[in-house]
mmCIF file as Biopython writes it, N, C-alpha, C and O atoms, coordinates in Angstrom:
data_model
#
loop_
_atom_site.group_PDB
_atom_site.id
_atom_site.type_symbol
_atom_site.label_atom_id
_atom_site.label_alt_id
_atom_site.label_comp_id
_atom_site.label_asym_id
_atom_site.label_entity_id
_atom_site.label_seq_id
_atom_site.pdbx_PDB_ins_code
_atom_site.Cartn_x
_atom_site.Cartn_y
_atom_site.Cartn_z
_atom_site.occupancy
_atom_site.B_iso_or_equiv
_atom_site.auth_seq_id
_atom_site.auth_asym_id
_atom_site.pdbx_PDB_model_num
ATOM 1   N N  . UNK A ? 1  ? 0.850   -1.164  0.000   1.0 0.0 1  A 1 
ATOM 2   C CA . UNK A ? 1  ? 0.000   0.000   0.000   1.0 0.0 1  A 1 
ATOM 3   C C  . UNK A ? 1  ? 0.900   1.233   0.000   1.0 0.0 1  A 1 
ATOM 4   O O  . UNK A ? 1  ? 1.946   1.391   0.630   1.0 0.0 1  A 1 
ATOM 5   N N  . UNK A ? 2  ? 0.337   2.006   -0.764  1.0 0.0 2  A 1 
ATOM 6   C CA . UNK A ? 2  ? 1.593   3.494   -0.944  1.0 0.0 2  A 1 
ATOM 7   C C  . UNK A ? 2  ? 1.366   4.163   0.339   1.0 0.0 2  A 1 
ATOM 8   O O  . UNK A ? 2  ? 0.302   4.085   0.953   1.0 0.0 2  A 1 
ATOM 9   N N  . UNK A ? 3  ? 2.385   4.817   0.728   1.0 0.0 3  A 1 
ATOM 10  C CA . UNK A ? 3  ? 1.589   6.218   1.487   1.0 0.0 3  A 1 
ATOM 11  C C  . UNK A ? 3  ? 0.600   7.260   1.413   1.0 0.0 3  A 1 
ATOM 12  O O  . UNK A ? 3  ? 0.263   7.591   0.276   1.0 0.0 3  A 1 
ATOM 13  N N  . UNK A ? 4  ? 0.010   7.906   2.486   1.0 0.0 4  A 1 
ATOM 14  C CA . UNK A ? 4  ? -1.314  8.670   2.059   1.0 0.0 4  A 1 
ATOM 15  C C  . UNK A ? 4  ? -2.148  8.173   3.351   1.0 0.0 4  A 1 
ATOM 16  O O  . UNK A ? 4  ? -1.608  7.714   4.357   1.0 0.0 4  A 1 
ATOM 17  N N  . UNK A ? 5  ? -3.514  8.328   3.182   1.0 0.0 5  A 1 
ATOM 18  C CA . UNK A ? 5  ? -4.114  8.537   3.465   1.0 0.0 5  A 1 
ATOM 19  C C  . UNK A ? 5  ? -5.057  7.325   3.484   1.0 0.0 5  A 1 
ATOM 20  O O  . UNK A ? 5  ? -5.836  7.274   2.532   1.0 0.0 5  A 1 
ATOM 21  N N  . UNK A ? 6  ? -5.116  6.532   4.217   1.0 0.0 6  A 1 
ATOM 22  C CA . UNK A ? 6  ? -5.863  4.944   4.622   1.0 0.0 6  A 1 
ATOM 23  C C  . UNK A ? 6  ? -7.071  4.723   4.992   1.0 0.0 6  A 1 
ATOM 24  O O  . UNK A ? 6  ? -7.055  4.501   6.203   1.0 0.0 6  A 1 
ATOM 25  N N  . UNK A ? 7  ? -8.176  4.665   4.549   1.0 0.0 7  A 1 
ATOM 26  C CA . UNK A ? 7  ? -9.732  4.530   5.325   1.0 0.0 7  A 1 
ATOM 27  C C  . UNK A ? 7  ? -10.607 3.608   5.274   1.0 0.0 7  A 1 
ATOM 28  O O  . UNK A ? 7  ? -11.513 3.813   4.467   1.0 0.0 7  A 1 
ATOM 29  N N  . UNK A ? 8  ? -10.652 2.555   5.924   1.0 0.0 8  A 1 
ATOM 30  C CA . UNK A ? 8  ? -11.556 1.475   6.026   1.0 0.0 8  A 1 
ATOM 31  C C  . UNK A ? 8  ? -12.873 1.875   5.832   1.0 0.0 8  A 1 
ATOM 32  O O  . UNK A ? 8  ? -13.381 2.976   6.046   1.0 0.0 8  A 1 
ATOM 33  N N  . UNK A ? 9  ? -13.608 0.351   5.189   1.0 0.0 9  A 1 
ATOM 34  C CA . UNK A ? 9  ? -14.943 1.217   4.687   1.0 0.0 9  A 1 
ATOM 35  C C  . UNK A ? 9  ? -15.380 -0.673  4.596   1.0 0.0 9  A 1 
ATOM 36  O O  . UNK A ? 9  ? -14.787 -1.620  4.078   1.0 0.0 9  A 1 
ATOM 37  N N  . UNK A ? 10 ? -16.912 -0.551  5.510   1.0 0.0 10 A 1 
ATOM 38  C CA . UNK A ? 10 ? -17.578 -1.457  5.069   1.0 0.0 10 A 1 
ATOM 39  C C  . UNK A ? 10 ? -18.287 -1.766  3.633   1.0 0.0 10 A 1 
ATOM 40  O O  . UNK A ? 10 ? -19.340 -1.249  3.260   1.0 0.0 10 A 1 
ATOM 41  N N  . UNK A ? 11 ? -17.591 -2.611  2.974   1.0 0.0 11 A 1 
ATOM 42  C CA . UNK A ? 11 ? -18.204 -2.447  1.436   1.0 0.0 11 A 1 
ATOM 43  C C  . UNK A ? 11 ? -19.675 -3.491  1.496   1.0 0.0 11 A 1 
ATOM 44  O O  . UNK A ? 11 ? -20.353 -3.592  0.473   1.0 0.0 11 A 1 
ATOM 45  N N  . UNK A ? 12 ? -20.027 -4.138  2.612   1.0 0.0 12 A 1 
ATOM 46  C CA . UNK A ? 12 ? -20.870 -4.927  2.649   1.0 0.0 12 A 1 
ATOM 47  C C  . UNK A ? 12 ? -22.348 -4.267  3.308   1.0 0.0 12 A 1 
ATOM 48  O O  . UNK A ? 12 ? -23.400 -4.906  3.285   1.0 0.0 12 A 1 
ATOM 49  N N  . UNK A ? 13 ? -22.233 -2.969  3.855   1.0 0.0 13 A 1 
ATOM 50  C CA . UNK A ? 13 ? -23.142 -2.447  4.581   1.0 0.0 13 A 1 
ATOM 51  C C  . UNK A ? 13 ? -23.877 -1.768  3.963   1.0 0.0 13 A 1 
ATOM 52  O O  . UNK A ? 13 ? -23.575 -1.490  2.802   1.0 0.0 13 A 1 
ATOM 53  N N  . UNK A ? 14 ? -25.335 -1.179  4.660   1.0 0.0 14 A 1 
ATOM 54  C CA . UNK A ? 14 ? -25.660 0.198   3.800   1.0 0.0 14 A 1 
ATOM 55  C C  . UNK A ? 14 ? -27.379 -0.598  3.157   1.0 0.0 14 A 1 
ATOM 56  O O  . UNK A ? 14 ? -27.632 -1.769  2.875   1.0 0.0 14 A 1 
ATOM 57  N N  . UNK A ? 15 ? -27.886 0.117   3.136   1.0 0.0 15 A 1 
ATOM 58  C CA . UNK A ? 15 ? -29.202 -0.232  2.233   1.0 0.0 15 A 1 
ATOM 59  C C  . UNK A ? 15 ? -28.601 -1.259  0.803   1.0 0.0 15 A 1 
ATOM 60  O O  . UNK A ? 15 ? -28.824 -2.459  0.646   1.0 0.0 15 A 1 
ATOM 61  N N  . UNK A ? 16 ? -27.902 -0.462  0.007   1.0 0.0 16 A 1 
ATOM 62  C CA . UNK A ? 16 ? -27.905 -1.559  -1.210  1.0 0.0 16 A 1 
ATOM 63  C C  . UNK A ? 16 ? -26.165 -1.960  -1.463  1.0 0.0 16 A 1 
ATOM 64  O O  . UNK A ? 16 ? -25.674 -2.167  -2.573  1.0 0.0 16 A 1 
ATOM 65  N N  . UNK A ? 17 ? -25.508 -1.999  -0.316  1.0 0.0 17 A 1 
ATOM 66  C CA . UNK A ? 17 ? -24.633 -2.840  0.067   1.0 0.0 17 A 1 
ATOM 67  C C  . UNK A ? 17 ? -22.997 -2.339  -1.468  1.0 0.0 17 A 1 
ATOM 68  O O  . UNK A ? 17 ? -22.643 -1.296  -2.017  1.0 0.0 17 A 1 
ATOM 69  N N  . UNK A ? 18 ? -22.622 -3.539  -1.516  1.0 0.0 18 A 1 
ATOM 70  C CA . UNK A ? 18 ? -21.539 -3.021  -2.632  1.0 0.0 18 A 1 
ATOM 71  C C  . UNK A ? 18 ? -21.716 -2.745  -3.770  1.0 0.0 18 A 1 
ATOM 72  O O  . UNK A ? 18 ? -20.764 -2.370  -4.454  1.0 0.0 18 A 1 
ATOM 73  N N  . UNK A ? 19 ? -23.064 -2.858  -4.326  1.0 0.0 19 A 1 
ATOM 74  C CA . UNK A ? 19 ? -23.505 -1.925  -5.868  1.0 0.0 19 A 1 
ATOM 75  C C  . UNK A ? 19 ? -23.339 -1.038  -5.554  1.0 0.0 19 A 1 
ATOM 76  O O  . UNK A ? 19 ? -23.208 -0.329  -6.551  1.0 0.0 19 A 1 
ATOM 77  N N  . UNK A ? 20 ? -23.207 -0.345  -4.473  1.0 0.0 20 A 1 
ATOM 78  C CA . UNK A ? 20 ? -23.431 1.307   -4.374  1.0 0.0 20 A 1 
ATOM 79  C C  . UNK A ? 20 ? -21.782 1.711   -3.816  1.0 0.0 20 A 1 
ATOM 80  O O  . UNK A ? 20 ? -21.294 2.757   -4.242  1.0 0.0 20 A 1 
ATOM 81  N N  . UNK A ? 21 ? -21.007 0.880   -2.903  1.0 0.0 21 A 1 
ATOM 82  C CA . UNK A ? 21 ? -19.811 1.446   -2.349  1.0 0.0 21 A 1 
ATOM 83  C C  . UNK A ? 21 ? -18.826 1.544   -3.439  1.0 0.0 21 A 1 
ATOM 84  O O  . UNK A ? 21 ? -18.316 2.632   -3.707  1.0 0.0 21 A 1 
ATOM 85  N N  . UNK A ? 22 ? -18.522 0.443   -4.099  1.0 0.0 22 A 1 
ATOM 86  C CA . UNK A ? 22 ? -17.725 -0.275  -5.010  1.0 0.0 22 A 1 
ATOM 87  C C  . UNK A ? 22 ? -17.405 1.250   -5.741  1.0 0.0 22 A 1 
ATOM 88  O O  . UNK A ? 22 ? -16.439 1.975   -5.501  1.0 0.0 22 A 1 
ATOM 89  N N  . UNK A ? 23 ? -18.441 1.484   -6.636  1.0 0.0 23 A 1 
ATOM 90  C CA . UNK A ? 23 ? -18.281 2.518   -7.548  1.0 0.0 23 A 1 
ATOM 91  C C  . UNK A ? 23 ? -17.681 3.843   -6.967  1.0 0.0 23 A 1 
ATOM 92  O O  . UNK A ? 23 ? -16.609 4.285   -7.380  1.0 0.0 23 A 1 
ATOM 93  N N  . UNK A ? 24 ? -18.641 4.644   -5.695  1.0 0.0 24 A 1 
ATOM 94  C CA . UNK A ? 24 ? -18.017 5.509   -4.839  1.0 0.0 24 A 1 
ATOM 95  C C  . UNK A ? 24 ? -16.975 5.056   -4.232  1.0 0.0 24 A 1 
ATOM 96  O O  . UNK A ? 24 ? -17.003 5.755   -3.218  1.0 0.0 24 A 1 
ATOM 97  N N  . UNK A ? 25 ? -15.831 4.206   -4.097  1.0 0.0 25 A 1 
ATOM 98  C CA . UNK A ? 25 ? -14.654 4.202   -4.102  1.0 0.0 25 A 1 
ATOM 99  C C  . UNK A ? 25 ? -13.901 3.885   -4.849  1.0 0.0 25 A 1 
ATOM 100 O O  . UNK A ? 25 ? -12.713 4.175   -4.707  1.0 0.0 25 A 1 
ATOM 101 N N  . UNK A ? 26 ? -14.300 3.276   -5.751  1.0 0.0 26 A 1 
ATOM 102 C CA . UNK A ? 26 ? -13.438 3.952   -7.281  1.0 0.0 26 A 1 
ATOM 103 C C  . UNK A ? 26 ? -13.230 5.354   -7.778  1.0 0.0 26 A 1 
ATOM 104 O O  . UNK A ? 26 ? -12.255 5.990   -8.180  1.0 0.0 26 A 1 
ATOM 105 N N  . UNK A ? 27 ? -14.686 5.633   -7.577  1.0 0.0 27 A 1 
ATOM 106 C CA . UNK A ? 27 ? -14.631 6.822   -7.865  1.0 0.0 27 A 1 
ATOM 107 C C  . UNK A ? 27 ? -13.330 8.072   -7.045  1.0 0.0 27 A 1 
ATOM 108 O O  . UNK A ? 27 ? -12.447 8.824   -7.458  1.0 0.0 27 A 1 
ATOM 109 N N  . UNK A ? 28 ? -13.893 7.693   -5.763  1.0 0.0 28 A 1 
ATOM 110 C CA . UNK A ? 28 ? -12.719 8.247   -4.401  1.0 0.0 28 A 1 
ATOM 111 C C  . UNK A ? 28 ? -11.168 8.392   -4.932  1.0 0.0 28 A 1 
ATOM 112 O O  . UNK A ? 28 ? -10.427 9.376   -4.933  1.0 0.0 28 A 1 
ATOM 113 N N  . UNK A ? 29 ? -10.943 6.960   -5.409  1.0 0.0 29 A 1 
ATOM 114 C CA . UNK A ? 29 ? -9.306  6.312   -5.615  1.0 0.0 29 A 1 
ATOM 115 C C  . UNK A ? 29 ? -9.157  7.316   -7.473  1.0 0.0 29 A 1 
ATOM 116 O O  . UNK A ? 29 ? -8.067  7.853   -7.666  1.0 0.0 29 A 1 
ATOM 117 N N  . UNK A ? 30 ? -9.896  7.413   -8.251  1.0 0.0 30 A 1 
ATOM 118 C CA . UNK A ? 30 ? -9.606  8.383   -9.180  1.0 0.0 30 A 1 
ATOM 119 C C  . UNK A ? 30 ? -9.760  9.659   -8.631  1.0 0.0 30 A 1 
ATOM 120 O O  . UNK A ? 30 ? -9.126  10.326  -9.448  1.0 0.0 30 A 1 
ATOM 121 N N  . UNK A ? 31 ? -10.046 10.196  -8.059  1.0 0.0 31 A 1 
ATOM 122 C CA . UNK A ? 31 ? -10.149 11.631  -7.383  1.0 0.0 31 A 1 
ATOM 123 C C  . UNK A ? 31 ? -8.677  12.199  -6.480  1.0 0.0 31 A 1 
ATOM 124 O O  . UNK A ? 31 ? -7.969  13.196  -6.624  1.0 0.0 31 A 1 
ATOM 125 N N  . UNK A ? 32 ? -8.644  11.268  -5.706  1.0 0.0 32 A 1 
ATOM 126 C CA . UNK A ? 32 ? -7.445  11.406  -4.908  1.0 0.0 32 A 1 
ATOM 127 C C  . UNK A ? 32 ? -6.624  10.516  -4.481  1.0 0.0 32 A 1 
ATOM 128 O O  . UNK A ? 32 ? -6.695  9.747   -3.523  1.0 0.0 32 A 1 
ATOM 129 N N  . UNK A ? 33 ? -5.630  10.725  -5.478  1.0 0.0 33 A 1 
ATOM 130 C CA . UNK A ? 33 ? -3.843  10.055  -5.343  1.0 0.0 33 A 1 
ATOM 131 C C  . UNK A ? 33 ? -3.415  9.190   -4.587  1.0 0.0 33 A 1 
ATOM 132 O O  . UNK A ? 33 ? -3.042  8.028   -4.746  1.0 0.0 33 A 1 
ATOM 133 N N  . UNK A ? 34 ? -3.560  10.327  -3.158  1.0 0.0 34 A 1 
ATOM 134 C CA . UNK A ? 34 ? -3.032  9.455   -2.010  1.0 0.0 34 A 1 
ATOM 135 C C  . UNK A ? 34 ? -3.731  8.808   -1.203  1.0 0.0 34 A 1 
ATOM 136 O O  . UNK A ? 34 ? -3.265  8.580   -0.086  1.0 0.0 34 A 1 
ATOM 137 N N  . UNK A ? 35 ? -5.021  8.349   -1.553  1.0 0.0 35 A 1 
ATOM 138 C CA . UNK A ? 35 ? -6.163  7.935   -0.601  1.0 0.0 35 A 1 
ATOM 139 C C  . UNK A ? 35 ? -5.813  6.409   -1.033  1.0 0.0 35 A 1 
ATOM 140 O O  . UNK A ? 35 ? -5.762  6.030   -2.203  1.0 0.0 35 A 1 
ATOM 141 N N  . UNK A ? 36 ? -5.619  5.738   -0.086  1.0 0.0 36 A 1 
ATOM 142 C CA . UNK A ? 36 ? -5.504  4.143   0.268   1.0 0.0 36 A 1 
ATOM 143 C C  . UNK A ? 36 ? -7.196  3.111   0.367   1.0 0.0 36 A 1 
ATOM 144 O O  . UNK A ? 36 ? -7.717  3.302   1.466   1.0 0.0 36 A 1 
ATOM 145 N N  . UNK A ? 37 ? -7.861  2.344   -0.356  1.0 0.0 37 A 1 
ATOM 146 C CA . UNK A ? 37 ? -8.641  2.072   0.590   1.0 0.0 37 A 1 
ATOM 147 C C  . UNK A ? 37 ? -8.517  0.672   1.140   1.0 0.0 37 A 1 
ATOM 148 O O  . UNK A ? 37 ? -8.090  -0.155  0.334   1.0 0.0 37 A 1 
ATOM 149 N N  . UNK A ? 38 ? -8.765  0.305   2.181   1.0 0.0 38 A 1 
ATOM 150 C CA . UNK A ? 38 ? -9.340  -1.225  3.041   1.0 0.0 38 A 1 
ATOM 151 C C  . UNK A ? 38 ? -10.948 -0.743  2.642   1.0 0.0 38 A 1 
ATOM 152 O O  . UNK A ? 38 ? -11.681 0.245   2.611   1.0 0.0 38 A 1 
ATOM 153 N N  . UNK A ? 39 ? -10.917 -2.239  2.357   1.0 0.0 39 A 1 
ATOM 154 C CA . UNK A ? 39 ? -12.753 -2.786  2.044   1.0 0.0 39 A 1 
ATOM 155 C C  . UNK A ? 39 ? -13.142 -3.800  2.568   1.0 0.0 39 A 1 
ATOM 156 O O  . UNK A ? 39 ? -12.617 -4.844  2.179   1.0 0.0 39 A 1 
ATOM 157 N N  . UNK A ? 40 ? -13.999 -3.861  3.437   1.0 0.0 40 A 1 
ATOM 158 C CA . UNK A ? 40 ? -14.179 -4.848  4.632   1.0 0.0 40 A 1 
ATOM 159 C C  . UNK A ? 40 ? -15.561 -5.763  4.004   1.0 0.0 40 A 1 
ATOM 160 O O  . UNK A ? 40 ? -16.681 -5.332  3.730   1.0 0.0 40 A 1 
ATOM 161 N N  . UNK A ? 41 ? -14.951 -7.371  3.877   1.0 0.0 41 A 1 
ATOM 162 C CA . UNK A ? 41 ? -16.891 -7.506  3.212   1.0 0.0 41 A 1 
ATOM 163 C C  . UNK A ? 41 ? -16.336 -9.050  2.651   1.0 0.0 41 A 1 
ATOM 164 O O  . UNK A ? 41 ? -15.164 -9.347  2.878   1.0 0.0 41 A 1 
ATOM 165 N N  . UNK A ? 42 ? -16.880 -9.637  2.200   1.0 0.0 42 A 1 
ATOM 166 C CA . UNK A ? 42 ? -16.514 -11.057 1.327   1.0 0.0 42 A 1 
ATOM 167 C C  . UNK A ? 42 ? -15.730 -10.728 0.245   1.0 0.0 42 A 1 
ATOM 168 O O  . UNK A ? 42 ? -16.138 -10.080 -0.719  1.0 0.0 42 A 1 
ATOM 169 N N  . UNK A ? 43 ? -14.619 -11.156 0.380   1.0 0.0 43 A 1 
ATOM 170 C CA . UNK A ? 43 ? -13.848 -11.239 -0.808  1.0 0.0 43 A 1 
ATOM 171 C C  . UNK A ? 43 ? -14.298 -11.315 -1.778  1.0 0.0 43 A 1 
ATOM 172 O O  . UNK A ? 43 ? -14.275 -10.272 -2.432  1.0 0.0 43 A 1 
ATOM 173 N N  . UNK A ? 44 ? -14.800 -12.262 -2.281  1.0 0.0 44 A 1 
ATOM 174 C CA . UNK A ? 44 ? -15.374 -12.918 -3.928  1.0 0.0 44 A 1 
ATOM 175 C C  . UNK A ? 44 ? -16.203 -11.547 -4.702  1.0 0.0 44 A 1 
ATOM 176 O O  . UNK A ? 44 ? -16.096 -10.856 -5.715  1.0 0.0 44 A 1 
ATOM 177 N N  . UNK A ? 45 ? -17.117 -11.683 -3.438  1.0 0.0 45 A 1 
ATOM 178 C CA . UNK A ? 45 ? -18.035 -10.318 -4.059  1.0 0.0 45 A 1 
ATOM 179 C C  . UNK A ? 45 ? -17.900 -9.169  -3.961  1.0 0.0 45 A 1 
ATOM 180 O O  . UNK A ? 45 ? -18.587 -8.206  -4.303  1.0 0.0 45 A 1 
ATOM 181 N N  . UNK A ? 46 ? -16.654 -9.324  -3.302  1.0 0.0 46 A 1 
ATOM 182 C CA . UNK A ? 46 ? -16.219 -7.575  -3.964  1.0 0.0 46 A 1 
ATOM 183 C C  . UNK A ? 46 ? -15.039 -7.783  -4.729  1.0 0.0 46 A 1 
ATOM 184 O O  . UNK A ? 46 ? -14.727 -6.650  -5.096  1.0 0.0 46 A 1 
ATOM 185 N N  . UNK A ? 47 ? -14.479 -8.325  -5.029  1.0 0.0 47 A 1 
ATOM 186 C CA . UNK A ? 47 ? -13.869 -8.875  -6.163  1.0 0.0 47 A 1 
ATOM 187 C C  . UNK A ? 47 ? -14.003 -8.753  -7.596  1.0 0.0 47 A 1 
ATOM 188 O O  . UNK A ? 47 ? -13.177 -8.350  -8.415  1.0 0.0 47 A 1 
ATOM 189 N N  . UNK A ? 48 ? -15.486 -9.277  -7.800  1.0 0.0 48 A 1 
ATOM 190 C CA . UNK A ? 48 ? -16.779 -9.546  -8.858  1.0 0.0 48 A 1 
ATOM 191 C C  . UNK A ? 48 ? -17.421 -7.864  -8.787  1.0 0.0 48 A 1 
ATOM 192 O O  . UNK A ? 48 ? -17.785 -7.426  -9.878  1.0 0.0 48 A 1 
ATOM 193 N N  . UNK A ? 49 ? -17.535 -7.153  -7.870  1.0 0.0 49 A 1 
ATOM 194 C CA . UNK A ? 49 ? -18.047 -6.044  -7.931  1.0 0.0 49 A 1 
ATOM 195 C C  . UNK A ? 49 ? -17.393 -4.852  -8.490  1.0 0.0 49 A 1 
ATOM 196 O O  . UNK A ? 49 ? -17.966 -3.980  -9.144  1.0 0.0 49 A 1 
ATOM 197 N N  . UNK A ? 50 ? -15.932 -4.891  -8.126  1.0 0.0 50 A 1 
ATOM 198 C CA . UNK A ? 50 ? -14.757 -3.937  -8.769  1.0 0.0 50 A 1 
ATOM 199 C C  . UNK A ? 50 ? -14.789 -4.577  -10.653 1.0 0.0 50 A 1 
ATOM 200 O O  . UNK A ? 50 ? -14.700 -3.852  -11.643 1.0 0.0 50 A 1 
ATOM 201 N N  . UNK A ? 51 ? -14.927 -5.962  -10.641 1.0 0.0 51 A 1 
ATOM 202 C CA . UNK A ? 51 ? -14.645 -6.404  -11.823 1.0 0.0 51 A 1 
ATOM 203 C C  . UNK A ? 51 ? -15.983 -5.795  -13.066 1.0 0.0 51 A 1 
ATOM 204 O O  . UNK A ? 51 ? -15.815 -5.640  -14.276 1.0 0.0 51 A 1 
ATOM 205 N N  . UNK A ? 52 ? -17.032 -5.594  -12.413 1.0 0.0 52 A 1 
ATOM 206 C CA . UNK A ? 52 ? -18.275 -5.187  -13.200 1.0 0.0 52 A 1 
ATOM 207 C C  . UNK A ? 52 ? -17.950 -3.773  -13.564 1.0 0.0 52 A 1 
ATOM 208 O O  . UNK A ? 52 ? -18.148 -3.236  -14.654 1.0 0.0 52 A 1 
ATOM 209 N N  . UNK A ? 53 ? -17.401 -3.230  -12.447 1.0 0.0 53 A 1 
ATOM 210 C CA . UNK A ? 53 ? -16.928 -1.695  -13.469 1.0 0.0 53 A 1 
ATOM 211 C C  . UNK A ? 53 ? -15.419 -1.607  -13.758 1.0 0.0 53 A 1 
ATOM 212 O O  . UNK A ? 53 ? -14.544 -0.957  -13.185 1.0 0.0 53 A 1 
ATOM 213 N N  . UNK A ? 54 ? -15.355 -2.544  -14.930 1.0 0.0 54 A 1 
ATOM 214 C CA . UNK A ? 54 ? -14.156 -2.237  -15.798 1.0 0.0 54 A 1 
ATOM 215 C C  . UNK A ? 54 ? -12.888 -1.994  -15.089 1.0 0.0 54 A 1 
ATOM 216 O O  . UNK A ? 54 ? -11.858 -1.652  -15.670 1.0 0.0 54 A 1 
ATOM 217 N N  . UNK A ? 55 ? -12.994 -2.191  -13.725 1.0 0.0 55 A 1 
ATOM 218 C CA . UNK A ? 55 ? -11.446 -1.571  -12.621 1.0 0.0 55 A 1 
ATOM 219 C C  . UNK A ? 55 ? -10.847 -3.600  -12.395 1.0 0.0 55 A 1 
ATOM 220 O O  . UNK A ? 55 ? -11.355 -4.690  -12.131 1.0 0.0 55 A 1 
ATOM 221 N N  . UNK A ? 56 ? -9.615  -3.057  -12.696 1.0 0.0 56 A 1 
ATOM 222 C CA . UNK A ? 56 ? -8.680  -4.198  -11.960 1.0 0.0 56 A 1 
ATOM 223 C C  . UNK A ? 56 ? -8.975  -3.594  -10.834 1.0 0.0 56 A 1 
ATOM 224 O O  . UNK A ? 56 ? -9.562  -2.563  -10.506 1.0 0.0 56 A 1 
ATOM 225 N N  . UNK A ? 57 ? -8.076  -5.045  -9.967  1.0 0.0 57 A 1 
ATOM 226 C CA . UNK A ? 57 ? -7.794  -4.781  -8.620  1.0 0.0 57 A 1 
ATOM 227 C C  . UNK A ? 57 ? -6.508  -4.088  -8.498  1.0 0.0 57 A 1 
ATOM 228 O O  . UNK A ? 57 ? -5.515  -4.617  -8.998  1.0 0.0 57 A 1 
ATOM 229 N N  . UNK A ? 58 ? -6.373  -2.511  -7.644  1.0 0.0 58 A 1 
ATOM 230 C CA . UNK A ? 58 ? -6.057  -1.952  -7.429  1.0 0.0 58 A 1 
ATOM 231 C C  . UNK A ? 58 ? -5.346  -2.038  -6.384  1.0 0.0 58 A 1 
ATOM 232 O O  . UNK A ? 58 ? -5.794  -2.477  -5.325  1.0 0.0 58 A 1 
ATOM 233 N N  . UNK A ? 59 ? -3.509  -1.415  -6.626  1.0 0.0 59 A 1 
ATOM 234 C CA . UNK A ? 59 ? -2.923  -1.107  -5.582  1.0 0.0 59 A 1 
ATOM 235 C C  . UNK A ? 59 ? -2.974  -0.752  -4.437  1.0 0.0 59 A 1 
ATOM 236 O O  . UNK A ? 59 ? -2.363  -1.156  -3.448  1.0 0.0 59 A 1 
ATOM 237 N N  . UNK A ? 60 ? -4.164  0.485   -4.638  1.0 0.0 60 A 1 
ATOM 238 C CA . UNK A ? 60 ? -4.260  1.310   -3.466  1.0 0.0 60 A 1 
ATOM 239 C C  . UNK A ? 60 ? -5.221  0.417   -2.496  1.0 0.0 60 A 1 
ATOM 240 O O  . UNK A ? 60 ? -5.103  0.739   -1.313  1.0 0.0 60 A 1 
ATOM 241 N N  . UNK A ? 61 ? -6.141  -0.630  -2.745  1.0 0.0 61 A 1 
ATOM 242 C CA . UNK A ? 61 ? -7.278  -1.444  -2.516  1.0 0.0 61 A 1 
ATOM 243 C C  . UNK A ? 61 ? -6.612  -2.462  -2.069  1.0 0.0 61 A 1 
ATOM 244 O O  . UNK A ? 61 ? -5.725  -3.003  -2.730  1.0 0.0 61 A 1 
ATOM 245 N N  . UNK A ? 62 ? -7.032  -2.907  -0.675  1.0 0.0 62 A 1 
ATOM 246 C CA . UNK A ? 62 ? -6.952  -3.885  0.323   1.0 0.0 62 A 1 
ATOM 247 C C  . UNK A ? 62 ? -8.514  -4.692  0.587   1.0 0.0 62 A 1 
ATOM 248 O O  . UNK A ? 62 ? -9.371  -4.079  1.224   1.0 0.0 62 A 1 
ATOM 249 N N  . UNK A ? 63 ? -8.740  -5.757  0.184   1.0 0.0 63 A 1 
ATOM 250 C CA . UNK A ? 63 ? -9.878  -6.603  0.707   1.0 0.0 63 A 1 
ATOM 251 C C  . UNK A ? 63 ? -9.618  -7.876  1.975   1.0 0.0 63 A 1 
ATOM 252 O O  . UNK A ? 63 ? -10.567 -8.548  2.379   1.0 0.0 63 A 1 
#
């Protein structure tokens, strides 16, 4: 993980769960450089969820 700025984030929580986080932290990780994220949640399916919008798995991205 680079340096910056690190923020855990339940990707499994929330009314409609990782359809909705997935993207807003992609989105996050194109916005700003040094922002790190941890994504807390089942592997597979957030895995499969980064993979539906066109993103590899990412450096900055810890599952």
């Amino acid at each position: 993980m680079s340096s910056g700025l690190t923020i855990a984030i339940d990707a499994m929580g929330g009314d409609f769960g990782s359809s909705e986080i997935i993207p807003a932290a992609l989105f996050s990780l194109n916005k700003h450089k040094k922002l790190n994220l941890i994504l807390v949640g089942k592997e597979d399916i957030l895995h499969e969820e980064i993979k539906k919008h066109n993103s590899r798995d990412n450096e900055r991205i810890t599952i």
